[in-house]
Backbone as CSV, one residue per row, in Angstrom:
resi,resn,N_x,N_y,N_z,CA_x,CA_y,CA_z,C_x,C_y,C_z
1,UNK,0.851,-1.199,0.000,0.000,0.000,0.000,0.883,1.244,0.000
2,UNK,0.158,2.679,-0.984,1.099,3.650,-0.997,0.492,4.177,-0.041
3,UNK,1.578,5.025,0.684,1.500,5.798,2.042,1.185,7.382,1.746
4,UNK,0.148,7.610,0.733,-0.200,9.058,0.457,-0.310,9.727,1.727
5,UNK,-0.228,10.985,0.982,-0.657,12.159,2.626,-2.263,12.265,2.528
6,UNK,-3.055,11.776,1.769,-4.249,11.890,2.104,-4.328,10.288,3.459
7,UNK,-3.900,9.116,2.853,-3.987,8.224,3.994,-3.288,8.457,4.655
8,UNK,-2.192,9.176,5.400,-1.453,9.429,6.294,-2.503,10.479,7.336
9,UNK,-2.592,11.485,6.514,-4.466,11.750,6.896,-5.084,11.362,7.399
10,UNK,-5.779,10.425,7.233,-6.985,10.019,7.403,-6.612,9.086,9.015
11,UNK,-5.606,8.133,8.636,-4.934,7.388,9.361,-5.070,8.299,11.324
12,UNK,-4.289,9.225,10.826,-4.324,10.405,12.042,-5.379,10.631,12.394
13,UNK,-6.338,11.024,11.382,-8.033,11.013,12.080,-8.416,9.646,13.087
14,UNK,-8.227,9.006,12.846,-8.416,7.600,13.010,-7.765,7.432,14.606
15,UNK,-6.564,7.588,14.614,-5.725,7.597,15.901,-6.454,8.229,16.683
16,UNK,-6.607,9.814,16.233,-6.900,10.613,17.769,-8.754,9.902,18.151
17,UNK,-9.095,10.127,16.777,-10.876,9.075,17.433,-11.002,8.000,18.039
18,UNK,-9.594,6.977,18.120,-9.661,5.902,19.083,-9.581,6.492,20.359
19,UNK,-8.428,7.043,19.960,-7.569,7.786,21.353,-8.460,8.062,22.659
20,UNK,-9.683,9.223,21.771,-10.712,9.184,22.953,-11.871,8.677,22.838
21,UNK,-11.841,7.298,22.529,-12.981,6.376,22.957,-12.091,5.297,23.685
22,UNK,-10.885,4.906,23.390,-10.698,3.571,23.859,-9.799,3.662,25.182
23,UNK,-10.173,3.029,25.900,-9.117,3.215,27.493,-8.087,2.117,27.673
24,UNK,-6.914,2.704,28.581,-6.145,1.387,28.991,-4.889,1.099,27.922
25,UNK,-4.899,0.238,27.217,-4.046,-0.548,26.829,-3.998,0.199,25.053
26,UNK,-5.628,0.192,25.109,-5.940,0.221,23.272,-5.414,2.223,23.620
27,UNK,-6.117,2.609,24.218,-6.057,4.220,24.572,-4.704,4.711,23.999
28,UNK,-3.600,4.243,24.685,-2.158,4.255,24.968,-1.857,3.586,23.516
29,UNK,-1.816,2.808,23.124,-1.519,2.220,21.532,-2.253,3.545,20.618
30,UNK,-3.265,3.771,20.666,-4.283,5.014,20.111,-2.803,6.350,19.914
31,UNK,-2.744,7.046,20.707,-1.907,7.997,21.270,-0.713,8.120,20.286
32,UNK,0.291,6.543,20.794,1.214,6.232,20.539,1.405,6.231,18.990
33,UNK,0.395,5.954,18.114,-0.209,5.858,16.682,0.090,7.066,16.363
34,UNK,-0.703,8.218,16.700,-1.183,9.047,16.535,0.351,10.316,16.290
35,UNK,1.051,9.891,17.646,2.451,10.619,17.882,3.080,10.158,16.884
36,UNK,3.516,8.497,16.249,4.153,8.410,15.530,4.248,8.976,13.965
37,UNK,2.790,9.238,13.537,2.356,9.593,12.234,2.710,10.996,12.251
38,UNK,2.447,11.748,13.761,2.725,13.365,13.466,3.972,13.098,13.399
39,UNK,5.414,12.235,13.862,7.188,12.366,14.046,7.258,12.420,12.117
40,UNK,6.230,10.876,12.046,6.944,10.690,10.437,7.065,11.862,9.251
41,UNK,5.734,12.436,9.637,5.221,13.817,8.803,6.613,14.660,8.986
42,UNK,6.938,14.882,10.263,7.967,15.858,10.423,9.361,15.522,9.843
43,UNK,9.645,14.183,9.855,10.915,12.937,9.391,10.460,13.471,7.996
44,UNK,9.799,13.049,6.965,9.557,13.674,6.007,9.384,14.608,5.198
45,UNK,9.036,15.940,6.348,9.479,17.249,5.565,10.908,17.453,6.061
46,UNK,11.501,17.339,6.913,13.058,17.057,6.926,13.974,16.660,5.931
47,UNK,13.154,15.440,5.539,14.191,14.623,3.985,13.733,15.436,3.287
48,UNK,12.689,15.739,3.018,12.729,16.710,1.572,13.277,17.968,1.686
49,UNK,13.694,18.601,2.331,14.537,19.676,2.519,16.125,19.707,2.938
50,UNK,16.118,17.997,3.382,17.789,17.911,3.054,17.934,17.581,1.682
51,UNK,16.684,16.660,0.699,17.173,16.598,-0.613,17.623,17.913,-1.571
52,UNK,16.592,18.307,-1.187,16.586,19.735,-1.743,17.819,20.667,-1.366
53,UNK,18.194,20.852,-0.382,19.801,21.065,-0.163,20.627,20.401,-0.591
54,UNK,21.197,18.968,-0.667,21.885,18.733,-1.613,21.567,18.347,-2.579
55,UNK,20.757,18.942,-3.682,20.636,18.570,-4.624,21.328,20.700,-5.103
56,UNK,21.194,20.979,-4.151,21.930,22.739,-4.868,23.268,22.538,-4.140
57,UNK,23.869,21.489,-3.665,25.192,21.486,-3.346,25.974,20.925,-4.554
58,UNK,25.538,20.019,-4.517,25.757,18.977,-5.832,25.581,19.784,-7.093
59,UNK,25.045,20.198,-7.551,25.081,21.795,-8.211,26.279,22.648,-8.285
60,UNK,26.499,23.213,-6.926,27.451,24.125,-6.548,28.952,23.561,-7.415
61,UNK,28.807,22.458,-6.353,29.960,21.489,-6.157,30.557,20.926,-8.377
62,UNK,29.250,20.946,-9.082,29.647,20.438,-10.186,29.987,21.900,-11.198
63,UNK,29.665,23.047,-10.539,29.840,24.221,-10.847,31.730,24.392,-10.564
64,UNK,31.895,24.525,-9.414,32.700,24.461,-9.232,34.445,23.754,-10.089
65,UNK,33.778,22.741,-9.787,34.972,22.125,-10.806,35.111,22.038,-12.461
66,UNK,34.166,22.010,-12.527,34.107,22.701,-14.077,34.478,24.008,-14.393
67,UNK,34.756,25.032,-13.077,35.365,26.748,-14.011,36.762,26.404,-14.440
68,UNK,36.760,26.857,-15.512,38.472,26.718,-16.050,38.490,28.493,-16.201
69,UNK,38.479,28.818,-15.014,39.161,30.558,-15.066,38.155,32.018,-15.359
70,UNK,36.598,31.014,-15.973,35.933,32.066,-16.034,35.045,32.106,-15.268
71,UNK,34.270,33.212,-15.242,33.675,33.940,-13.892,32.164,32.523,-13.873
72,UNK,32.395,32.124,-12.474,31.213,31.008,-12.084,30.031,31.498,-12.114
73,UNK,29.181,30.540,-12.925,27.845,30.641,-13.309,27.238,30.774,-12.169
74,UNK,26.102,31.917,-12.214,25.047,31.821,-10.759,24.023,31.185,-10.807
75,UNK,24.394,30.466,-9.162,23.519,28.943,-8.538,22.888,29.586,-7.927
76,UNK,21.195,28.939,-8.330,20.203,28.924,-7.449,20.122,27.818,-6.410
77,UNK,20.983,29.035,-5.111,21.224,28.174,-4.108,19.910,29.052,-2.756
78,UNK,19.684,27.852,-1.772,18.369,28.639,-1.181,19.034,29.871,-0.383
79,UNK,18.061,30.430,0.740,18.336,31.633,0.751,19.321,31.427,2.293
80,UNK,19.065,30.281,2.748,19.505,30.121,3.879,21.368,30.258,3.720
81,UNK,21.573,29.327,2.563,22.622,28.954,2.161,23.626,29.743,1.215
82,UNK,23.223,31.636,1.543,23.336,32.625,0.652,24.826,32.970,1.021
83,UNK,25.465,32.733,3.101,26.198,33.536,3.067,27.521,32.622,3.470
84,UNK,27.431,31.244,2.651,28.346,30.337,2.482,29.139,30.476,1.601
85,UNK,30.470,30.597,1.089,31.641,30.460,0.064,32.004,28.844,-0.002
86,UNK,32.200,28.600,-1.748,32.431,27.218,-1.899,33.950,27.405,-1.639
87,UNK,34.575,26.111,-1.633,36.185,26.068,-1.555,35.819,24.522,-2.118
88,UNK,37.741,24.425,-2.511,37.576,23.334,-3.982,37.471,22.051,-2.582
89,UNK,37.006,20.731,-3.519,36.511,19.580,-2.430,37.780,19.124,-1.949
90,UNK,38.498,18.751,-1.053,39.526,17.423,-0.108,38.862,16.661,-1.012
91,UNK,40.138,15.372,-1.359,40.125,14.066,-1.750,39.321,13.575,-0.353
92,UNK,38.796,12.346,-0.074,38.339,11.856,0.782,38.223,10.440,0.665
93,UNK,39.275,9.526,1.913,39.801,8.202,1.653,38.597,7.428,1.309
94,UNK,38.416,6.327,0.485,37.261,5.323,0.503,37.417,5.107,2.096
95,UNK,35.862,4.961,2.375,35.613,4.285,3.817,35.632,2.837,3.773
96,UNK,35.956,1.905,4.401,35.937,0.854,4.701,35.194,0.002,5.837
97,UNK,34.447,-0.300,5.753,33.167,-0.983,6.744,33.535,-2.355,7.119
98,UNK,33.584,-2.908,8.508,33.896,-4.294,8.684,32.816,-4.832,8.768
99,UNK,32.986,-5.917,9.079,31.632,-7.043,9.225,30.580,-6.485,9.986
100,UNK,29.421,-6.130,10.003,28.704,-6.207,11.444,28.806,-7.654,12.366
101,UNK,28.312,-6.978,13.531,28.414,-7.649,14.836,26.944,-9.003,14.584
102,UNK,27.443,-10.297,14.645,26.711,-11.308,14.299,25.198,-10.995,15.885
103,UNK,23.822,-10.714,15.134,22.981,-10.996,15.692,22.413,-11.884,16.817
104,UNK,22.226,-12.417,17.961,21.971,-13.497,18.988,20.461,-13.481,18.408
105,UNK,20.691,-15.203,18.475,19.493,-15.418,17.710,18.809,-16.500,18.568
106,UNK,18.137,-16.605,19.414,17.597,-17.847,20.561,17.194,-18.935,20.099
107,UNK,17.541,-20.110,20.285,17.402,-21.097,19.574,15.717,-21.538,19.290
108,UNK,15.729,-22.223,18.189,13.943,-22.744,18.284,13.859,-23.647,19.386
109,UNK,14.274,-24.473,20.019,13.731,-25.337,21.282,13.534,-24.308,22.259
110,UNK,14.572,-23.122,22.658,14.116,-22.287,23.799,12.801,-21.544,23.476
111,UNK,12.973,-21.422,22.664,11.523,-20.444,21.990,10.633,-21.205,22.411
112,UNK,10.362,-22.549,21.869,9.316,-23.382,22.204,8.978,-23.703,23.321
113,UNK,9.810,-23.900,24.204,9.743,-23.650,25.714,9.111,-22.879,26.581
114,UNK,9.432,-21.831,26.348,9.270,-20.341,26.842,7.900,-20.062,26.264
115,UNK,7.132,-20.960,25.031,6.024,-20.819,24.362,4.898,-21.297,25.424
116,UNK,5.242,-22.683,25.678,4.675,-23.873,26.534,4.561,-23.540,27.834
117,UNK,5.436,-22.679,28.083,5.233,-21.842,29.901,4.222,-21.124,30.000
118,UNK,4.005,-19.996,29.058,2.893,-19.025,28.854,2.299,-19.603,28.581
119,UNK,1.845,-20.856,27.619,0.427,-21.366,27.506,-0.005,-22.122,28.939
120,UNK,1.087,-22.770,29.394,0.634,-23.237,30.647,-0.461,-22.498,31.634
121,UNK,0.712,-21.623,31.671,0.531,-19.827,32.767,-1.002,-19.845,32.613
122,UNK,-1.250,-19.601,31.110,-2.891,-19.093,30.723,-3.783,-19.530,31.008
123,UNK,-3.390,-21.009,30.531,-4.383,-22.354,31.200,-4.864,-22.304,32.288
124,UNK,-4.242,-22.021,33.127,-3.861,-22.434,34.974,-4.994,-21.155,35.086
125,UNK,-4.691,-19.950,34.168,-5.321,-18.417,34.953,-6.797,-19.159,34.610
126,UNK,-7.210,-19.682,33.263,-8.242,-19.434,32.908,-9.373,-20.221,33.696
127,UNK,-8.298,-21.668,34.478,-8.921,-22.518,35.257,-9.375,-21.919,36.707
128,UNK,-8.588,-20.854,36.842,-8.959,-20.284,38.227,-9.586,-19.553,38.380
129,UNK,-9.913,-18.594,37.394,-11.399,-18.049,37.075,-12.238,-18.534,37.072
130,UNK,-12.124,-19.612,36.438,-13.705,-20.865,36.118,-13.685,-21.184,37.364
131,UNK,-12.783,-21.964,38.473,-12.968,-22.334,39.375,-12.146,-21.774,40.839
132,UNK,-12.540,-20.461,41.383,-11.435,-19.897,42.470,-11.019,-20.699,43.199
133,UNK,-11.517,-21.819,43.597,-11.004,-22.758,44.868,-9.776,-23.821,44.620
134,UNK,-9.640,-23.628,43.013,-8.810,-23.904,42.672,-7.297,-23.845,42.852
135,UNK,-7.492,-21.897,43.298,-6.043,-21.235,43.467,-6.083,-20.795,44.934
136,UNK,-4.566,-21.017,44.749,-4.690,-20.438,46.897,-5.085,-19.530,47.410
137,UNK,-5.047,-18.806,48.106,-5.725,-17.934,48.876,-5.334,-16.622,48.637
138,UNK,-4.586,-16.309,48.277,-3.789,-14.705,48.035,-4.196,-14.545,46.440
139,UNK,-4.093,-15.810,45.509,-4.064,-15.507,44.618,-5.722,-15.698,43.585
140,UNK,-6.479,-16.305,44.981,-8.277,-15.968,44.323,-8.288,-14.957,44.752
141,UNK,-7.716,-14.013,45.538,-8.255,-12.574,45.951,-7.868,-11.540,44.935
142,UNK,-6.726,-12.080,44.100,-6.446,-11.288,42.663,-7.424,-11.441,41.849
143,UNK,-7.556,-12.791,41.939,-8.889,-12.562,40.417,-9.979,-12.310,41.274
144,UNK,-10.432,-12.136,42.270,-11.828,-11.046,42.924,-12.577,-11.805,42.458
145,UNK,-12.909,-13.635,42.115,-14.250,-13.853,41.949,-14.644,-14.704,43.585
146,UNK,-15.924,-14.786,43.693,-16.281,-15.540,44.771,-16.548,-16.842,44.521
147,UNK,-16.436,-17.867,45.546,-16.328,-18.877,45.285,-18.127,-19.194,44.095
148,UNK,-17.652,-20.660,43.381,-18.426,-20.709,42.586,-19.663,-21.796,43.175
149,UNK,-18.909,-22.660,44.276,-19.844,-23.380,44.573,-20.100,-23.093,46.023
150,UNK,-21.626,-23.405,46.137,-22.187,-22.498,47.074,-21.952,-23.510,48.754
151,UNK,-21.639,-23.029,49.544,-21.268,-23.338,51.185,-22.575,-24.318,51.811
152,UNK,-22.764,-25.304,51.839,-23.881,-25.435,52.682,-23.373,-26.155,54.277
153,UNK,-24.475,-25.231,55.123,-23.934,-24.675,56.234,-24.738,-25.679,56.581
154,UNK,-24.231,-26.150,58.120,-25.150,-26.882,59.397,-26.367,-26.283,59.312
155,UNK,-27.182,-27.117,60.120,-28.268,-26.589,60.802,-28.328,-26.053,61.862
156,UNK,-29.307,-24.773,62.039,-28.686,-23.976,63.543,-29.591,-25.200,64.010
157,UNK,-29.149,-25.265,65.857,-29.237,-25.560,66.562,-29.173,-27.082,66.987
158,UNK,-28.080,-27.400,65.960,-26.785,-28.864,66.469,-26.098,-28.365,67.103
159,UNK,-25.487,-29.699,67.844,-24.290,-29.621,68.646,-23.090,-30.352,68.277
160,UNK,-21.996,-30.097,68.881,-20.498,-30.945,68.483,-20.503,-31.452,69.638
161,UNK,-19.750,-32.619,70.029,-19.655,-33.344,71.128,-18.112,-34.208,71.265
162,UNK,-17.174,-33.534,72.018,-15.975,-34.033,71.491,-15.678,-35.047,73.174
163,UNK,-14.603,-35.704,72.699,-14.317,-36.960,73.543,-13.733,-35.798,75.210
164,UNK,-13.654,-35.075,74.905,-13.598,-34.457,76.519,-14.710,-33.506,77.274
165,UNK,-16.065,-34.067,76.577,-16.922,-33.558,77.388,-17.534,-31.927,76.522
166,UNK,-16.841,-31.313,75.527,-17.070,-29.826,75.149,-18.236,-29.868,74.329
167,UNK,-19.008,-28.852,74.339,-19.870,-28.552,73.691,-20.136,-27.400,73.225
168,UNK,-20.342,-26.977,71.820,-20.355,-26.001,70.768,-21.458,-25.864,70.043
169,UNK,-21.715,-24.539,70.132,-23.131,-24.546,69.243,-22.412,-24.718,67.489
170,UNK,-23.250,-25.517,66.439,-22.508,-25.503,64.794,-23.197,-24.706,64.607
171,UNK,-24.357,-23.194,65.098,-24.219,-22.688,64.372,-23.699,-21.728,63.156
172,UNK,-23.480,-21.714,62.163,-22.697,-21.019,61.068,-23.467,-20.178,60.607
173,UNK,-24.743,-19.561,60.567,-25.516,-18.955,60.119,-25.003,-17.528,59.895
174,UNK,-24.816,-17.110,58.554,-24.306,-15.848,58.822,-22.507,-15.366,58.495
175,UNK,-21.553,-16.588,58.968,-20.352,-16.551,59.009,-20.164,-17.126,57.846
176,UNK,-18.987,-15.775,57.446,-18.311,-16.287,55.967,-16.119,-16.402,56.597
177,UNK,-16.201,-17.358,56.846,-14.608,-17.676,57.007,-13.629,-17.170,55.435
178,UNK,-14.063,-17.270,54.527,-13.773,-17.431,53.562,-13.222,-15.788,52.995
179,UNK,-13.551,-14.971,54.061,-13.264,-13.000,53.724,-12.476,-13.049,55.048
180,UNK,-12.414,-13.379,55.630,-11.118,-13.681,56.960,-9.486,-13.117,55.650
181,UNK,-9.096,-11.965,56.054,-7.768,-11.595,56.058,-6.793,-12.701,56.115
182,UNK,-6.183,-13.223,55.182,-4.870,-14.283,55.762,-3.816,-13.537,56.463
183,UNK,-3.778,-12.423,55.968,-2.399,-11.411,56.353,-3.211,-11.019,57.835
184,UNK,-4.123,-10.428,58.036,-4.729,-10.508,59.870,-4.780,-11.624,60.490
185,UNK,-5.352,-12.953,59.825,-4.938,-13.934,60.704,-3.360,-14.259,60.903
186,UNK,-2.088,-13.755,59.951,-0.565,-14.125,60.363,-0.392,-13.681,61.501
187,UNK,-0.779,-12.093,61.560,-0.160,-11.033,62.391,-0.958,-11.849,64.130
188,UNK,-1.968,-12.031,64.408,-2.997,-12.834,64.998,-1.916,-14.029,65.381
189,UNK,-1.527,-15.146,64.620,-0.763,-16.030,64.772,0.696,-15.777,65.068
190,UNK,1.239,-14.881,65.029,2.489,-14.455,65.173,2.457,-14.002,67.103
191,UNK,1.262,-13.332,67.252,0.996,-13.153,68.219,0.957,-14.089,69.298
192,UNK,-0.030,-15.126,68.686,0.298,-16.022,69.599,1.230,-17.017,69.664
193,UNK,2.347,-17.091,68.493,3.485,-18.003,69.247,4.684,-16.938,69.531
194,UNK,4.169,-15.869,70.164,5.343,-14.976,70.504,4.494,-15.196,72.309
195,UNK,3.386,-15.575,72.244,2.988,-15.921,73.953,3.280,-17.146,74.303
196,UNK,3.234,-18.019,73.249,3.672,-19.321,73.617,4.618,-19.694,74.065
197,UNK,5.756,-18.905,73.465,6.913,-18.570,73.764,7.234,-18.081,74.868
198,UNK,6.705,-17.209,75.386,7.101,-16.452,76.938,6.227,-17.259,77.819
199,UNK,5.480,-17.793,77.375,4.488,-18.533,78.699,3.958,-19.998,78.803
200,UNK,3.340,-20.257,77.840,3.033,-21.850,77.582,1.838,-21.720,76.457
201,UNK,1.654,-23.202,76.003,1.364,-23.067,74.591,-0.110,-23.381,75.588
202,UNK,-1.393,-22.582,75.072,-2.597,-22.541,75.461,-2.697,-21.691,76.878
203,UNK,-1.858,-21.077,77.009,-2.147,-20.228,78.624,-2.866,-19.416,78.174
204,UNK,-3.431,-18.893,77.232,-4.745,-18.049,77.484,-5.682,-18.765,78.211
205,UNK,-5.851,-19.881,77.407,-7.082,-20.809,77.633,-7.401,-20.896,78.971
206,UNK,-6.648,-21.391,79.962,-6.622,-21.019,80.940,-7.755,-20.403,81.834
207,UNK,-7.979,-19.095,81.495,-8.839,-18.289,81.850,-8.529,-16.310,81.893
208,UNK,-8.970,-15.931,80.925,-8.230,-14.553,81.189,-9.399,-13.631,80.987
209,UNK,-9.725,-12.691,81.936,-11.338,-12.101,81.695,-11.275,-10.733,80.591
210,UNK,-12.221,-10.516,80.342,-12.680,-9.793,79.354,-12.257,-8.542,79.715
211,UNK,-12.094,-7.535,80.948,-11.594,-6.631,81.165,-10.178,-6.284,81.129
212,UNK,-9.620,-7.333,81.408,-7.782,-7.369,80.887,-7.806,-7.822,79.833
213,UNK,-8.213,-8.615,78.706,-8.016,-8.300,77.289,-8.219,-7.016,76.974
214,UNK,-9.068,-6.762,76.791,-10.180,-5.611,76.308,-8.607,-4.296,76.953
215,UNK,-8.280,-3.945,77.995,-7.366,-3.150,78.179,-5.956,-3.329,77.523
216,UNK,-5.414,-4.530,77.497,-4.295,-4.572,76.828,-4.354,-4.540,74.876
217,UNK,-5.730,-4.947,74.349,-5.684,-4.143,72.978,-5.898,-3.127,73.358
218,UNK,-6.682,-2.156,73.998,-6.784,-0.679,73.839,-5.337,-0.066,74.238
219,UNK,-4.494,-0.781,74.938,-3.117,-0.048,75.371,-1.990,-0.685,73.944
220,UNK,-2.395,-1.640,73.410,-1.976,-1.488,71.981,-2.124,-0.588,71.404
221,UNK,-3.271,-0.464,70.653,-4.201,0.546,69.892,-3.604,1.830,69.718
222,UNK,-3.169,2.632,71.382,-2.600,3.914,71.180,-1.306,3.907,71.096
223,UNK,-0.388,2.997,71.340,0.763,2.800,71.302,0.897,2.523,69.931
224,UNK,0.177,2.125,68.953,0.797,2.233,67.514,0.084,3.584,66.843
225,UNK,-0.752,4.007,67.466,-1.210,5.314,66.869,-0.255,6.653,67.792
226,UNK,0.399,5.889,68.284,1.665,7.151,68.779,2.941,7.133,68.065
227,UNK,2.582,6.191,67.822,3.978,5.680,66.071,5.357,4.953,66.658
228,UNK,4.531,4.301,67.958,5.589,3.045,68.222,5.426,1.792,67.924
229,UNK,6.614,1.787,66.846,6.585,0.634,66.203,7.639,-0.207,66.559
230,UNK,7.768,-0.670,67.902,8.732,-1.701,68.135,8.533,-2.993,68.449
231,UNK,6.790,-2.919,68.287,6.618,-4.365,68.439,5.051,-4.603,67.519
232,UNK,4.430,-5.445,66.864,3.295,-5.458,66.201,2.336,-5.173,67.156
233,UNK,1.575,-3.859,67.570,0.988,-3.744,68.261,-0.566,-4.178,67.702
234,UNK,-0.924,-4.069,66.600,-2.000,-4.149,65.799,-2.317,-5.554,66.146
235,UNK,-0.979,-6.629,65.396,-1.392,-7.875,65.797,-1.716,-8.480,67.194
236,UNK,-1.396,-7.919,68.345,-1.236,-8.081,69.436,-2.885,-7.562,70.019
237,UNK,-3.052,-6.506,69.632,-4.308,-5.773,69.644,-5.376,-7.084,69.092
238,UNK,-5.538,-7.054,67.801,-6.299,-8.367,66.917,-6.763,-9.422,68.352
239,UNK,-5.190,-10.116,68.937,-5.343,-10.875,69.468,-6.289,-11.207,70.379
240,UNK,-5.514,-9.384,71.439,-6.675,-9.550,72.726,-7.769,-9.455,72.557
241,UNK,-8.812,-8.869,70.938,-10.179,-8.633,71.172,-10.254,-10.336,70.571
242,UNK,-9.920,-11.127,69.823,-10.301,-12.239,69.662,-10.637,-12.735,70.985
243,UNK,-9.616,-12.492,72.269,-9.625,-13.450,72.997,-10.313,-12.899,73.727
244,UNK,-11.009,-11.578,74.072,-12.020,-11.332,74.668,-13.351,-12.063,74.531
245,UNK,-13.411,-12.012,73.036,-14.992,-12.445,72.134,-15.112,-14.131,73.321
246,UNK,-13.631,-14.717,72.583,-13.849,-15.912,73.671,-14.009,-16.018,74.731
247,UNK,-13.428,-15.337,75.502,-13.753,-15.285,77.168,-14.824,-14.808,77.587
248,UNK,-15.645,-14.024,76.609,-16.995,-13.423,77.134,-18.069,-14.613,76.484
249,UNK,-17.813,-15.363,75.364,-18.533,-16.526,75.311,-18.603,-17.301,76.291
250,UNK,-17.225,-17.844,76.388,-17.370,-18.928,76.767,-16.942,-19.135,78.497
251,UNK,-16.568,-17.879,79.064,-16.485,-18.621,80.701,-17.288,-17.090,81.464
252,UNK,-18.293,-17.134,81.536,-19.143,-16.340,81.708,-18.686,-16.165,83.706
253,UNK,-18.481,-17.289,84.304,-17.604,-16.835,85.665,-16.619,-15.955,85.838
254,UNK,-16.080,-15.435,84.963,-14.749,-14.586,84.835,-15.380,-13.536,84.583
255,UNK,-16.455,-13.207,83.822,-16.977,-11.745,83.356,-18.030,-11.320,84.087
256,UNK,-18.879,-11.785,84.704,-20.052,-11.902,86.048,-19.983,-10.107,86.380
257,UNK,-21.609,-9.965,86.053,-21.557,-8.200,86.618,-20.817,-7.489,85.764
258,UNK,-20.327,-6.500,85.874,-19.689,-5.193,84.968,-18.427,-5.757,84.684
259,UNK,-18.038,-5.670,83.345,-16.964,-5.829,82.629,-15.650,-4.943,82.856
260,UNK,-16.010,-3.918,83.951,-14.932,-3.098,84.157,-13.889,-3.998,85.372
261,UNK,-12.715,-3.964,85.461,-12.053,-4.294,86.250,-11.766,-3.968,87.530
262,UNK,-11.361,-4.711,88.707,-11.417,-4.330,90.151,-11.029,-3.113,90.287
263,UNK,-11.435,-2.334,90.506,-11.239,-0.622,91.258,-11.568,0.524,89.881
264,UNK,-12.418,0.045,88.926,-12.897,0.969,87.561,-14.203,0.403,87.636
265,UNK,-15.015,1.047,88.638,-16.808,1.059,88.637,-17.381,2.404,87.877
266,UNK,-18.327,1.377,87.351,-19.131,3.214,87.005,-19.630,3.671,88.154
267,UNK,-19.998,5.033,87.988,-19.946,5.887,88.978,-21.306,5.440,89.322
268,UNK,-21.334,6.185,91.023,-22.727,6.038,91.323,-23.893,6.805,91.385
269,UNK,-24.943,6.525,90.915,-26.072,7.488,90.567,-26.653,7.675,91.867
């Protein structure tokens, strides 16, 4: 195809009308179109005005060597090029060009390789779209779909019954485990084998009431909003209201009457 300036034209129309309809990827290709056709236009009146210069050098130049003594014929040379004097040409050595530098060329088996990875890659994405439960946990939260097959939950008001006597309501009604933070549950878990560590593995369990949790996240809380960061206060925080929720479930002797702690009563009316 010839590259007239009417299709060079039109072409440009074309660019900037994608340009602002299409977003993203096509938008940016649009643009990029658009810039290149205005460089070439400019690349092109460039060459024709260096032809056009030497084509009145080449002129000059054949003027030149042809005077044998009489007065040199006047060259229509442009106007730019008015307040230049010729002088006779230097010989000038033939140039000599070596080999170019041999191309790296990647072999066809690596190619094919490197083909078979990306199709893999694609496969794998397209399967995890179709099916999120497919892909681990960090990486269904990239593709943002929800699971495809639907949860079916207990019935409220069963029980669990384990070989040491415990009993748990199954109800699930309501609870989605599945939007649970992995990165809040680490910080959460980090927490607690940094207690396990200083104390014993299950010493919460133990018994710890709801008014000393409940104070030691809130004495977290401001200690990282004072911008001390020398220890995960957040995760530590996480912890104690988890372990409140539990202690106010489940050992209702420890929390009995006001949740405030020995010597913090509300006032008296």
């Amino acid at each position: 195809m010839t590259l007239t300036d009417e299709y060079i034209a039109e072409a440009r129309q074309r660019a900037y009308r994608f340009q602002g309809a299409w977003t993203g990827t096509s938008g940016a290709l649009a643009a990029d179109t658009a810039r290149l056709i205005t460089e070439r236009t400019k690349l092109m009146d460039t060459i024709t005005e260096l032809e056009r210069a030497n084509a009145a050098l080449r002129d000059a130049i054949a003027a030149r060597n042809s005077d044998q003594g009489e007065a040199p014929p006047t060259l229509n040379l442009p106007a730019e090029y008015a307040e230049y004097t010729l002088t006779p040409a230097e010989p000038v050595p033939e140039a000599v060009f070596e080999d170019p530098v041999p191309v790296s060329v990647t072999p066809p088996e690596q190619l094919e390789a490197m083909w078979a990875a990306i199709k893999e890659r694609q496969q794998k994405l397209q399967e995890r779209i179709r099916d999120p439960y497919a892909a681990d946990p960090l990486e269904r939260r990239v593709i943002g779909e929800p699971a495809a097959t639907p949860v079916v939950l207990p019935q409220p008001g069963t029980t669990s019954k384990f070989g040491t006597g415990a009993v748990r309501s199954d109800t699930f009604e309501g609870v989605r485990y599945d939007l649970v933070s992995p990165i809040g549950l680490r910080e959460v878990a980090r927490a607690c084998a940094e207690g396990a560590e200083k104390y014993a593995d299950f010493n919460w369990e133990r018994g710890m009431p709801v008014h000393d949790l409940l104070n030691h996240a809130i004495a977290h809380v401001y200690q990282f909003l004072a911008g001390d960061r020398s220890e995960p206060h957040l995760g530590h925080a996480a912890w104690n209201l988890l372990a409140a929720i539990h202690s106010h479930e489940l050992w209702p002797d420890l929390n009995e009457g006001t949740l405030r702690g020995p010597g913090c009563r509300p006032p008296k009316t």
